[in-house]
N, C-alpha and C positions, 0 to 999 in steps of 0.2 A: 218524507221518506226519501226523496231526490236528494235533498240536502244530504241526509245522513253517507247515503252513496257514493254520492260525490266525495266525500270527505275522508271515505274510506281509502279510496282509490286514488287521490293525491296523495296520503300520508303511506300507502304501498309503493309509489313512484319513485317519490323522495326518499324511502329507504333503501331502495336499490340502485340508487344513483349515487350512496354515500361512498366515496371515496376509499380505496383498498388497497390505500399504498403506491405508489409512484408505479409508474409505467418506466424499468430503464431499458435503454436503449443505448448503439455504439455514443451517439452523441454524447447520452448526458454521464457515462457510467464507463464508456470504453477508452483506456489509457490510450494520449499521439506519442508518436519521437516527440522531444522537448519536454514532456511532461519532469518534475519533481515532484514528489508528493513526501510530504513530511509529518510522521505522527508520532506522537510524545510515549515516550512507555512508563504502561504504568503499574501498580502494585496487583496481583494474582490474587495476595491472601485474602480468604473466604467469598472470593467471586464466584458466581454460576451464571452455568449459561443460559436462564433462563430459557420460560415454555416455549412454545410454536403455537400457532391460531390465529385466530382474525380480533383486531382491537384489542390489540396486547398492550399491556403497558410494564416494560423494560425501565427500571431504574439503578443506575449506576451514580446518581446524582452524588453519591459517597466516595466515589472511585481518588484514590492519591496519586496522582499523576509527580512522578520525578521531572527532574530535571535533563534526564536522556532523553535524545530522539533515536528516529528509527528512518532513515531516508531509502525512498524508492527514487531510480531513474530510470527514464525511459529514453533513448538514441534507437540510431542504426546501424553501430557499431556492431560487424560482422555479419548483416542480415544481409549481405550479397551472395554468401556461402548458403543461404538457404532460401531456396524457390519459393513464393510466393509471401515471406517472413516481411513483415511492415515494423516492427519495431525486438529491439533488446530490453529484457525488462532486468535493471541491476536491483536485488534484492540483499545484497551485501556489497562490499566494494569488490570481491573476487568469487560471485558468483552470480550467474544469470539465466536467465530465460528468454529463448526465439522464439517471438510469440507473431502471429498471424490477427488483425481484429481487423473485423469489415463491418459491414452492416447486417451480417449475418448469422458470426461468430467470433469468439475469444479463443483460441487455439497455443496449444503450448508444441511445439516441431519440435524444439531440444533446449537441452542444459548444457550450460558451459561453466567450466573453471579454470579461472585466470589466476596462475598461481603469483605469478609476480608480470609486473608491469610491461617487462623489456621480452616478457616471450608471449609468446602468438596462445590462444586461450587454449585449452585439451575440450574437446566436446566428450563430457562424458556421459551422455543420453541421446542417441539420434532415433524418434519417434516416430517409425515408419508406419504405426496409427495413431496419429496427433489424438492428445488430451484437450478434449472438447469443454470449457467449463463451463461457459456461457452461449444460448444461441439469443438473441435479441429477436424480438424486445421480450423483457420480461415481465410478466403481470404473478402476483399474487395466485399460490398454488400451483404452478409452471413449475416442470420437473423436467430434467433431461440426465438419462443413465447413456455414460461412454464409455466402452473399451479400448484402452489403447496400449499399446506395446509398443520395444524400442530397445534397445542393444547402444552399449557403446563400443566404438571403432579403437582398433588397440595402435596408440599412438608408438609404445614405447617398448620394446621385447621385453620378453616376459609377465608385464600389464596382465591381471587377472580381465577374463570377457564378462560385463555383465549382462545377462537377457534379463528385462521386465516387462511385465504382464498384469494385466490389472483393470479395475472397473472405479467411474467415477459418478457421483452424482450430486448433481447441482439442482436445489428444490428450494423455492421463495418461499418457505414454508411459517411469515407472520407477516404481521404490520401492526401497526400503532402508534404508539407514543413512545420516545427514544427520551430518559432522563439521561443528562449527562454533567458532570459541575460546571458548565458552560450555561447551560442553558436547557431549557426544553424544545425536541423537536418533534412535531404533530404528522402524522401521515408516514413513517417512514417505513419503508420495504426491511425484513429479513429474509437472505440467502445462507442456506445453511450447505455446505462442500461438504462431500464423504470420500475421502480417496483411500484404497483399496488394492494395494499391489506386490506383488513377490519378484524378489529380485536374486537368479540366480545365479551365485558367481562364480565362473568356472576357472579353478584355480591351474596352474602347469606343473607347478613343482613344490610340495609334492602334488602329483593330481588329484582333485577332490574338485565337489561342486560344496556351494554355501548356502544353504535358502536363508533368504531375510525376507520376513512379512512384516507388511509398512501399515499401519492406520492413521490417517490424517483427518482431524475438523477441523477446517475452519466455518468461521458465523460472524458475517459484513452487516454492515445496517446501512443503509444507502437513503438518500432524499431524494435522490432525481434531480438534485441541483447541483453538488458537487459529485467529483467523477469520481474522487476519493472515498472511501467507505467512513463514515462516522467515526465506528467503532468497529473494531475488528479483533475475535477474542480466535484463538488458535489452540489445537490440542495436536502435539508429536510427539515423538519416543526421541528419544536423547539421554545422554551419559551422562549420571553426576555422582562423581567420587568414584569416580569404576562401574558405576549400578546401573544397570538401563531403568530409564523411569521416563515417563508421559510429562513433558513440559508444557506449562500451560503461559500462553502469553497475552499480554492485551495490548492493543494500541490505539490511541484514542488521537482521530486527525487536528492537526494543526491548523488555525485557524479557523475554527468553527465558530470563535468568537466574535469574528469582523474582523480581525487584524491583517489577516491574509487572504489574499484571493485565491482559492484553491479551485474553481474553476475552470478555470484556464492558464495554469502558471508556466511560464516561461521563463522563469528566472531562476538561479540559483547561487543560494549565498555561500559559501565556505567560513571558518575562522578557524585559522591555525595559527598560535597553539591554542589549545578552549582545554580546561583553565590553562591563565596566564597569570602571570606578578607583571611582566612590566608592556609588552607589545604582541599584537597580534597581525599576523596578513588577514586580511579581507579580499575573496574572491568572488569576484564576480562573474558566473558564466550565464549568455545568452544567446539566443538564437538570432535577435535581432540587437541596430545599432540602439542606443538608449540613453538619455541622462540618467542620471542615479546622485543622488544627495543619502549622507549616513548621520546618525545621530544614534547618540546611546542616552539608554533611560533608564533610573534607576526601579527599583520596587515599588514607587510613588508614581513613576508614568514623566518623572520629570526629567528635563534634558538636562544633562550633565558635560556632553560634548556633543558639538556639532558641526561636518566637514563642509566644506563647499560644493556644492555637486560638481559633477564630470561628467562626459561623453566618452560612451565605451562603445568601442564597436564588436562586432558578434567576435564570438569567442569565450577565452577567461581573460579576464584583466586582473589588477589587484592594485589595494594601498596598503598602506600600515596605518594603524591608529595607536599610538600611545595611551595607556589606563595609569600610567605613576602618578598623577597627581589622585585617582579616585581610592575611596576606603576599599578595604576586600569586602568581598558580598559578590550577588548575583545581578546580572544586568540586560537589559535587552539592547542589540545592535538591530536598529532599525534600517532598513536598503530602499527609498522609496524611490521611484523608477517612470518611466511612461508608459512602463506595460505593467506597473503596481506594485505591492507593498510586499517586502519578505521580512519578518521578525525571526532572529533566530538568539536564542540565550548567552552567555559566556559567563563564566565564573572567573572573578580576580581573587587570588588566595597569596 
């Protein structure tokens, strides 16, 4: 009868000790300055967003990943203009986010658009109740609802005034098994975003106000090992062909496979032009000084060119690499480094 007890009461232990998805925290999950993170975009048709619950299993192992990427960066490019702001998060090349992360939260202060290079950005969102997405650390079924409001400041006469107003929520609402054509990953946390906000634009001339109601999901899959999200599927309102319609996006991170340290990456590659017929610049920017050796491979993984490495110190540096002797097709430009490996694609056509 002891026996049987005993027995009972280890296998209740052991099931509540089973693992429930990564614990993230600023560490393992919250973007630094320097950070790039680079995710592949990939094909929409007949994807779902799949359930919410405990030991899910999420398969995307089918997903057609293109040949586009989708690059995020992170600097501190204008975060002196805002108190307490630790990083710029660039979500396109002319648009960003003044974001606050600490060990305690993910904060978004304002939005900036940088119309063109040679003038100073327009902030057109200043968040005098910072959007809260994340407070750390986060465990499996952790929810946090935030309100937050913001105005932008009217740079230019005439400028319509926006006020926004709105509620967010951030709820880790799965875990399990993450398929992806990479691989499988065991254990992994989902964070499901709801943002929620009306934006009303007070026009001058003629005088009128505009209401616009905004719905945003997005849905990250996170390991606790990379600070990158796996996969990151998106739902927003956007314009095609005149029509407002919910665009759906995915993006699935770069380097999941081993190629790239996504991590802790410090580096960032450039190739311009991508496609090219006959040469490309190769940019190098980093935080720190670094060797760097480049090699290109074709579809086979085999080397077709290979440069001699260089010493680049912080900055952007650049070479050129000639492609005229190689056939058109698709190739990888390999950047490997003392602070690690960047693979980024190029097309010769």
């Amino acid at each position: 009868m002891k026996t049987k007890i005993l027995t009972l009461v280890l296998s209740f232990i052991g099931f509540s000790a089973f693992p429930q998805g990564p614990t993230l925290t600023m560490q393992n999950s919250g973007p630094q300055p320097g950070d790039v993170f680079i995710s592949l975009i990939a094909d929409t048709t007949g994807i779902i967003i799949g359930s919410s619950g405990a030991n899910h299993r999420w398969d995307y192992s089918n997903l057609i990943i293109g040949t586009l990427n989708h690059e995020e960066d992170y600097s501190t490019d204008y975060t002196a203009n805002f108190p307490g702001a630790t990083a710029s998060y660039f979500y396109t090349s002319q648009m960003a986010n003044i974001i606050k992360v600490d060990t305690g939260a993910y904060s978004i202060l304002a939005e900036l658009d940088q119309p063109v290079p040679y003038m100073a950005p327009l902030c057109t969102m200043f968040y005098s109740e910072p959007q809260i997405l994340f407070t750390y650390p986060i465990n499996f079924s952790n929810e946090i609802i935030n309100p937050f409001a913001g105005s932008n400041p009217q740079y230019y006469q005439g400028q319509p005034t926006t006020c926004r107003r709105g509620i967010s929520s951030t709820n880790a609402d799965g875990w399990g098994m993450l398929l992806l054509p990479s691989g499988i990953f065991n254990n992994v946390l989902r964070v499901k975003i709801i943002e929620d906000y009306t934006d009303s634009i007070v026009m001058t001339n003629p005088p009128s106000v505009i209401i616009n109601n905004v719905h945003i999901e997005k849905y990250l899959w996170y390991d606790g090992i990379h600070r990158k999200p796996l996969l990151k599927i998106e739902l927003k309102p956007g314009i095609q062909d005149s029509i407002q319609v919910i665009i759906k996006s995915i993006l699935v991170a770069e380097g999941i496979n081993g190629i790239n340290n996504l991590s802790d990456r410090r580096i960032k590659l450039n190739i311009y032009p991508n496609p090219t017929d006959k040469q490309s610049l190769l940019t190098v920017t980093t935080t720190e000084k670094i060797d760097a050796g480049f090699t290109v491979l074709d579809m086979t993984g085999n080397e077709v060119i290979k440069l001699k490495p260089q010493t680049f110190n912080p900055g952007a540096c650049s070479v050129i690499i000639d492609f005229e002797s190689l056939p058109r097709g698709l190739y990888f430009v390999k950047c490997e480094t003392t602070m690690g490996t960047v693979v980024k694609k190029i097309l010769l056509r």
